[in-house]
C-alpha positions as a Markdown table, in Angstrom:
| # | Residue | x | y | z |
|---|---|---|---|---|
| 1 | Unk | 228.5 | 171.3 | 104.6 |
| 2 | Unk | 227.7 | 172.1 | 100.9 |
| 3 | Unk | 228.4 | 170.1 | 98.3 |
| 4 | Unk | 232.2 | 170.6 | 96.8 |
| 5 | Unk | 231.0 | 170.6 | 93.4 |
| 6 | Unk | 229.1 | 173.7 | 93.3 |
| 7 | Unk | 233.3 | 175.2 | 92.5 |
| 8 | Unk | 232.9 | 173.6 | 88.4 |
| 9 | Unk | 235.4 | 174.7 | 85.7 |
| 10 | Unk | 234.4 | 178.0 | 84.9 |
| 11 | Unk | 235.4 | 176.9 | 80.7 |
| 12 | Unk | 237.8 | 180.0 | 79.9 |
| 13 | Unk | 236.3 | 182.7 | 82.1 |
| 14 | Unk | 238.4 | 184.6 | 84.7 |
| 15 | Unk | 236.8 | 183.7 | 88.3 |
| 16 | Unk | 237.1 | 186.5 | 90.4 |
| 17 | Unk | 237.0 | 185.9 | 94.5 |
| 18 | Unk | 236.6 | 188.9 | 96.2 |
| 19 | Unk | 238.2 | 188.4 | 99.6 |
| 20 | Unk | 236.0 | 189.3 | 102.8 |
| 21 | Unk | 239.1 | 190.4 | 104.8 |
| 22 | Unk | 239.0 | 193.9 | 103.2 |
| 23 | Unk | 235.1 | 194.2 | 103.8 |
| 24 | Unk | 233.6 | 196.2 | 106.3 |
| 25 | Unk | 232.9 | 193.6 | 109.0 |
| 26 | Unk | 230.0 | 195.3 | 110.8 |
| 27 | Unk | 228.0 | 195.4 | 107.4 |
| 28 | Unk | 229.6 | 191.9 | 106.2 |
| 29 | Unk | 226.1 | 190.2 | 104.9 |
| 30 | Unk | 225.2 | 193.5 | 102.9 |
| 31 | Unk | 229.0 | 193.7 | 101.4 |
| 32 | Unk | 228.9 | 189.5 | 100.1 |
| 33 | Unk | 225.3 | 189.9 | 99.3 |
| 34 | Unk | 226.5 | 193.2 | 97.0 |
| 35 | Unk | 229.9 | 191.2 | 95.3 |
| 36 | Unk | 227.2 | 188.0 | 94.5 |
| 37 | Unk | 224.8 | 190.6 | 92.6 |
| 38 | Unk | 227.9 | 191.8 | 91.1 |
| 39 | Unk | 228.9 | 188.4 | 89.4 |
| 40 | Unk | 231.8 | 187.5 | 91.9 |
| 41 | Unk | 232.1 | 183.8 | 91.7 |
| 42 | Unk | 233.8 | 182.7 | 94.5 |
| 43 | Unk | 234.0 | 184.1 | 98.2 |
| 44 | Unk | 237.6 | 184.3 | 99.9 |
| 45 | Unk | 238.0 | 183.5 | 103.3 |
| 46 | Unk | 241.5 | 184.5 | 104.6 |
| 47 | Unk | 242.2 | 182.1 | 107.8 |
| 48 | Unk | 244.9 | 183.6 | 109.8 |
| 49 | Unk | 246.6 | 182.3 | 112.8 |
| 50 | Unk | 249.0 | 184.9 | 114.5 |
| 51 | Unk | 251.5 | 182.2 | 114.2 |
| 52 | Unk | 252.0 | 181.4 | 110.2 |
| 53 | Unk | 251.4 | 185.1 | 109.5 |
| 54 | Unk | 251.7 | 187.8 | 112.3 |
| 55 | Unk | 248.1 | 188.9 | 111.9 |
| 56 | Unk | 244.9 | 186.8 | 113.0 |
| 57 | Unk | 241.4 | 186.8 | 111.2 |
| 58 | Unk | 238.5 | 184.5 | 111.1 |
| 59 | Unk | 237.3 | 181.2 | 112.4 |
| 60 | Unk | 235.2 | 178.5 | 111.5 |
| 61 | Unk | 232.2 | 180.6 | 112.7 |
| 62 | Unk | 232.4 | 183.7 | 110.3 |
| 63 | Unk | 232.1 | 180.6 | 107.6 |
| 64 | Unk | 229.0 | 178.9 | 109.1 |
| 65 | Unk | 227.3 | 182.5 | 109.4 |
| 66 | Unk | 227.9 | 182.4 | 105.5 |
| 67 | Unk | 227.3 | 179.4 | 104.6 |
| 68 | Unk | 223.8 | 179.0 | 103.0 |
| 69 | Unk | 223.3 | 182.6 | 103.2 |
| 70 | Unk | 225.5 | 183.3 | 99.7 |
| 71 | Unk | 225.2 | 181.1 | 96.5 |
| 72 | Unk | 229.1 | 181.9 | 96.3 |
| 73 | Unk | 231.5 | 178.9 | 97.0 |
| 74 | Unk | 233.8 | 179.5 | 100.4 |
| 75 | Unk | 237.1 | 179.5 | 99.1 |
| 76 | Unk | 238.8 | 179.1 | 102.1 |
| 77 | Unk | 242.7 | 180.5 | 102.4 |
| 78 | Unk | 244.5 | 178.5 | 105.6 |
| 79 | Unk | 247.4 | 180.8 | 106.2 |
| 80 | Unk | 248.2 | 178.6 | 109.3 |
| 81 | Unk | 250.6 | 177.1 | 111.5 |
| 82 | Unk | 249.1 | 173.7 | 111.6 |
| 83 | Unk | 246.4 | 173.0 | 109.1 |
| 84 | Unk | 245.5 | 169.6 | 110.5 |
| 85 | Unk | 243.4 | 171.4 | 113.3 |
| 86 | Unk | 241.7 | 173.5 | 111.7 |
| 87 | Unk | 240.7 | 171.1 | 108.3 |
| 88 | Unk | 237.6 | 169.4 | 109.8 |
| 89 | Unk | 235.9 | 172.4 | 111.5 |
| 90 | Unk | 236.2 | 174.5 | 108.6 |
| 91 | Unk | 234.9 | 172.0 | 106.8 |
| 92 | Unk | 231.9 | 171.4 | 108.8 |
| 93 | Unk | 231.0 | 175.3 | 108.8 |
| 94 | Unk | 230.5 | 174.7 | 105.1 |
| 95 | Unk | 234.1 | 175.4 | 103.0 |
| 96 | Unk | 233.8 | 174.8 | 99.5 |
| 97 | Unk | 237.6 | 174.2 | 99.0 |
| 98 | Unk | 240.3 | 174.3 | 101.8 |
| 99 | Unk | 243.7 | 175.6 | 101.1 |
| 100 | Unk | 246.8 | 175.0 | 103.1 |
| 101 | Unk | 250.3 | 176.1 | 103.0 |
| 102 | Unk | 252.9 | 174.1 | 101.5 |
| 103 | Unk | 255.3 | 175.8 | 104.0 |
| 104 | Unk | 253.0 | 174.9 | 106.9 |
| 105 | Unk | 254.6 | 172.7 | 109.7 |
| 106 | Unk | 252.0 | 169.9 | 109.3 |
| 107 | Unk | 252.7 | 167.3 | 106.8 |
| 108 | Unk | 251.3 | 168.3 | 104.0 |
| 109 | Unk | 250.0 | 164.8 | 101.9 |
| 110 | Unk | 247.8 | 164.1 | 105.1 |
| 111 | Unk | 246.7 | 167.4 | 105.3 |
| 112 | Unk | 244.9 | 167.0 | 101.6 |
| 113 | Unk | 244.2 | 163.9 | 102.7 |
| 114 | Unk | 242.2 | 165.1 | 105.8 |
| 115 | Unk | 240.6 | 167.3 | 103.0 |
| 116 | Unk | 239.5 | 165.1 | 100.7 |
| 117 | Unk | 237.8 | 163.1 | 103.2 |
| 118 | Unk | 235.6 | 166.1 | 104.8 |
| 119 | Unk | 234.0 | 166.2 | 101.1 |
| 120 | Unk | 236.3 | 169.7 | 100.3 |
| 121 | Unk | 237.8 | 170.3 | 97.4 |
| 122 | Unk | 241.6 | 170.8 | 98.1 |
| 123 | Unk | 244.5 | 173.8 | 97.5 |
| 124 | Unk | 248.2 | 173.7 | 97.9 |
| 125 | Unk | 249.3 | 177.6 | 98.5 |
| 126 | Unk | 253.0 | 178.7 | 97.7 |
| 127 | Unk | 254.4 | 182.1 | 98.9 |
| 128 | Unk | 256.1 | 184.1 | 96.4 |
| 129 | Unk | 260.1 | 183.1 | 97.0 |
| 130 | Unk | 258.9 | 179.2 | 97.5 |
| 131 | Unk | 259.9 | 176.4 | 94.4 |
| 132 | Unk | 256.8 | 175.5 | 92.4 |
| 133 | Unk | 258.4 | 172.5 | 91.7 |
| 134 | Unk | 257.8 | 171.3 | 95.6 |
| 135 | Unk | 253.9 | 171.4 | 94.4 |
| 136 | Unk | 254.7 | 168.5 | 92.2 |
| 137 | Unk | 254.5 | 165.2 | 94.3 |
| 138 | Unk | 251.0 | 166.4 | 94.9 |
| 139 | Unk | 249.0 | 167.5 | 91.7 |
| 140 | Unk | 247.3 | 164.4 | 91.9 |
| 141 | Unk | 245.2 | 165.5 | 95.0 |
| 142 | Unk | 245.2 | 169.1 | 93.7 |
| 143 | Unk | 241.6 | 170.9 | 92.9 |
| 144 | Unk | 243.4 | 174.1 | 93.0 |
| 145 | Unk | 246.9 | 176.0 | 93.6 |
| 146 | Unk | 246.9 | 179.4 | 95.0 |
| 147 | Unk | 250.2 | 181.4 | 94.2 |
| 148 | Unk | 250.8 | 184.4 | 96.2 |
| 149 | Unk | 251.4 | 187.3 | 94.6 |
| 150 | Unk | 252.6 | 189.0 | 97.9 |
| 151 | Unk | 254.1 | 187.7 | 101.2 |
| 152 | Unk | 250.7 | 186.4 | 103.2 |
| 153 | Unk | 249.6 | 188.0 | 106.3 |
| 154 | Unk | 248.4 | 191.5 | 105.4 |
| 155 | Unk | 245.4 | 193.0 | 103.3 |
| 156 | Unk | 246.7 | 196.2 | 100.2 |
| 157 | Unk | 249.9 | 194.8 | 99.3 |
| 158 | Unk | 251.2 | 195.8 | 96.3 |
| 159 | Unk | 251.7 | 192.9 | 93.5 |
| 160 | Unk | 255.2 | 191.8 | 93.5 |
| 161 | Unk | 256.7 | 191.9 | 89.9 |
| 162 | Unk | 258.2 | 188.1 | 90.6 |
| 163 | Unk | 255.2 | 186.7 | 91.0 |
| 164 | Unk | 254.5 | 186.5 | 87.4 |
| 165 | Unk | 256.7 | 183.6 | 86.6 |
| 166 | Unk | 256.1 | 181.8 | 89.6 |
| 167 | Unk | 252.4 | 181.5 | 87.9 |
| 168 | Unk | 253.9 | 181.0 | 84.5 |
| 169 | Unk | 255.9 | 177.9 | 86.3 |
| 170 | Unk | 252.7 | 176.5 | 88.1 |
| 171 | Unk | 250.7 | 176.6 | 84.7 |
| 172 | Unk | 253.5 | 174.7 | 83.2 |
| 173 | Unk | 253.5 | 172.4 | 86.2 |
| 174 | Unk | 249.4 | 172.3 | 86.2 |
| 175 | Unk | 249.4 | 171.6 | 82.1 |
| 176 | Unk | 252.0 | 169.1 | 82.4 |
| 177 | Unk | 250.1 | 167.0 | 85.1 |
| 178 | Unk | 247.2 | 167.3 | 82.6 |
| 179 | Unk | 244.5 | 167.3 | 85.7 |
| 180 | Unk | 241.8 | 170.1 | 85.5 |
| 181 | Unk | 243.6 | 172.2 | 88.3 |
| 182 | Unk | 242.8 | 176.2 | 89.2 |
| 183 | Unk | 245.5 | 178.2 | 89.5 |
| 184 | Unk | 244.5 | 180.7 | 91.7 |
| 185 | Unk | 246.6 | 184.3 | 92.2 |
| 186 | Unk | 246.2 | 186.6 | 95.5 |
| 187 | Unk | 247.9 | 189.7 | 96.5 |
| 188 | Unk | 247.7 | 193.6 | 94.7 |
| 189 | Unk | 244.9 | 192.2 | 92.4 |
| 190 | Unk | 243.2 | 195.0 | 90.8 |
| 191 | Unk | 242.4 | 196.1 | 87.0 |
| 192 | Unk | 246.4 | 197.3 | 86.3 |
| 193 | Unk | 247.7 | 194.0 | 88.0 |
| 194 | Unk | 244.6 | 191.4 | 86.7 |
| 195 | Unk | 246.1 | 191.3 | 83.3 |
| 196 | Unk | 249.6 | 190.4 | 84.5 |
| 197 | Unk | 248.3 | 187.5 | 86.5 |
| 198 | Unk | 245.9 | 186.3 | 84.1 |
| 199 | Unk | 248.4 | 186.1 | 81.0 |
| 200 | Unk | 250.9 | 184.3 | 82.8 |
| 201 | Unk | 248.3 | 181.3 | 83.4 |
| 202 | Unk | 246.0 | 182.5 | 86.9 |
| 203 | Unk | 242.4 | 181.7 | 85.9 |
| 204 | Unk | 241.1 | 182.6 | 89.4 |
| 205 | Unk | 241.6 | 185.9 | 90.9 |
| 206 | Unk | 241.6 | 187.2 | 94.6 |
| 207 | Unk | 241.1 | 190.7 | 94.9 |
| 208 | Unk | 240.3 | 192.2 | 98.4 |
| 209 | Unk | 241.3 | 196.2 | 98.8 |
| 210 | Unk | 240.7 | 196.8 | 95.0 |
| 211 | Unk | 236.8 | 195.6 | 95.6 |
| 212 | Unk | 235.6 | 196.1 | 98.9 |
| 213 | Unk | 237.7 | 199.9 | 99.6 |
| 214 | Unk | 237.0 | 201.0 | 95.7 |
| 215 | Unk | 234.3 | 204.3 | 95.8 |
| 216 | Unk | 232.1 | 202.0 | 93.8 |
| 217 | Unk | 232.9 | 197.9 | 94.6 |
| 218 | Unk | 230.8 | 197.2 | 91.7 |
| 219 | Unk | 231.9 | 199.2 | 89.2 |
| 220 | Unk | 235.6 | 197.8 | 90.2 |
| 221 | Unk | 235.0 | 194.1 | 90.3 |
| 222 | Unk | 234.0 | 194.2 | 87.0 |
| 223 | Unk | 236.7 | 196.6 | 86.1 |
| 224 | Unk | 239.1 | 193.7 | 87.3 |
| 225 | Unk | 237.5 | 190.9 | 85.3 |
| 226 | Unk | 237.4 | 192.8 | 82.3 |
| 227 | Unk | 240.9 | 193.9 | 82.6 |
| 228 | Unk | 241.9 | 190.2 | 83.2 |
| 229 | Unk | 239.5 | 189.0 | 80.3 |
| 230 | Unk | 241.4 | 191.4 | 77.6 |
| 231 | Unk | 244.5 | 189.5 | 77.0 |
C-alpha cells in the first residue's frame, strides 16, 4: 500500500481525475499511462456492486495491477452496499483515498474509521437529492467529499443543473469546519460543465466519457482543466 500522502493540497489548482470506467479496458495500462503524461493528477476507480448501483465494475485486483505501475494516486469511488467489506482489500491493493457512500447501509463513522486505520485517506460521497448537512457530524474524519453531480451507477450522464448548489452547500459546510478538505465533483464533467462545478467550490474534478471517448483524450483533459481554471 502506498503511502496516503502522495494526495497533498494541490494550493488553488483544479485536480482533474480522469475516471478508468470510461477507458478502453483491453488497452487500460496504455490509456492511464497516456492521462499521467497528460498532467491528470489523480486516477478514479469507480467500485460498483450490482447492489448500491445496478451496474458492477472493478475489484480490488484492477487496483493492485495499477498500483506502482502509475505515479497517479487511486482515488477510489465505493459505490457499494456495504463498505465495511470491501475497505481493507482495497486498501491493501494500494488505494490512495477510499470513498464510501453516506447512503450506504454500513454505519458510516466505523466505516472511516476502518479507513483511517488501513493508512487511506478517507471520502464521504453524497448523491445529488441527499442533505449536505448529514456530512456534518463527520468533517472531522474527512480528507475529501465527493458530490455527485448525477445519480451513481452509470458512465455519460449528463450534469444535473441541481448539483451546483449542493457543492456550493458542501464548500460552505467544508469552509466552516475550517479542515483542509477536497471537495470533489463527478458526473457530466467536461469543458462546458467544469466551470459550473469549479465556481460553486469543486476543486477536484472527475471526468470519465469527456477524456477517455474524446477523438483526442489529451487535447480534452486539458480542455477541461482549463475550462475549470477560467473562473
Amino acid at each position: 500500500m502506498k503511502n496516503a500522502s502522495k494526495m497533498p493540497r494541490a494550493n488553488g489548482k483544479i485536480s482533474i481525475a480522469p475516471s478508468i470506467l470510461s477507458a478502453d479496458l483491453y488497452k487500460l495500462g496504455e490509456e492511464v499511462k497516456m492521462v499521467e503524461t497528460a498532467g491528470a493528477d489523480w486516477l478514479h476507480v469507480d467500485v460498483m456492486d450490482g447492489h448500491f448501483v445496478p451496474n458492477l465494475s472493478f475489484g480490488p485486483s484492477v487496483v493492485s495491477s495499477l498500483n506502482g505501475k502509475t505515479n497517479l494516486p487511486l482515488d477510489v469511488h465505493l459505490m457499494v452496499e456495504k463498505p465495511l467489506l470491501f475497505i481493507e482489500p482495497f486498501a491493501k491493493a494500494g488505494a490512495d483515498l477510499l470513498t464510501v457512500h453516506i447512503e450506504a447501509k454500513d454505519d458510516v463513522s466505523f466505516a472511516l474509521e476502518q479507513i483511517k486505520n488501513s493508512g487511506v485517506k478517507a471520502g464521504l460521497s453524497i448523491k445529488p437529492d441527499t442533505d449536505p448537512q448529514r456530512i456534518t457530524p463527520y468533517l472531522d474524519r474527512l480528507d475529501l467529499v465527493l458530490v455527485m453531480s448525477v445519480y451513481p451507477g452509470f458512465g455519460g450522464q449528463a450534469f444535473l443543473p441541481e448539483a451546483e448548489e449542493q457543492i456550493k452547500r458542501v464548500r460552505a459546510l467544508i469552509n466552516d469546519s475550517g479542515r483542509a478538505i477536497w471537495l470533489e465533483t463527478d458526473g457530466g464533467i467536461n469543458a462546458e460543465t467544469a466551470p459550473l462545478a469549479a465556481r460553486a467550490g469543486a476543486d477536484a474534478l472527475v471526468a470519465g466519457s469527456a477524456i477517455f471517448k474524446a477523438a483526442d483524450p489529451v487535447t480534452a483533459l486539458n480542455q477541461i482543466r482549463q475550462a475549470a481554471s477560467d473562473i
